[in-house]
C-alpha positions, 0 to 999 in steps of 0.5 A: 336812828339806831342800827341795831338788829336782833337775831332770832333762831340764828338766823343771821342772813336775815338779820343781815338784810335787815342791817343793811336796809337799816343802813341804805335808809339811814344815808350814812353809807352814802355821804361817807362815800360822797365825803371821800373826795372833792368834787369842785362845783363845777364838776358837779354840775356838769355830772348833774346836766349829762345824768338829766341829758341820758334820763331824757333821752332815755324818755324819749326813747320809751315815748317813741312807736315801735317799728311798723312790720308790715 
């Protein structure tokens, strides 16, 4: 996928957004920042089961009635 953008009028900021959505879509950015260390597979795993604990309770959280005011 080329990563290249054209500026029109000189409207650069626009450009940019468009660059940097181009680049987010890509993954380049992101395996680079997971390549910068090793995390052993372990460590992985245990990151992986306390992220999907947190998007549980955060279900069940948003599944629970509000508070009766009466």
């Amino acid at each position: 996928m080329s990563n290249k953008v054209i500026v029109f009028d000189g409207n650069v900021e626009k450009a940019l957004r468009k660059f940097k959505k181009k680049v987010a879509e890509s993954g380049k950015l992101q395996e680079v920042r997971e390549r910068q260390e090793y995390v052993k597979p372990t460590i992985k795993r245990k990151l992986a089961k306390s992220l999907a604990k947190r998007r549980w309770k955060k279900y069940l959280r948003d599944q629970k009635l509000p508070p009766k005011l009466y």
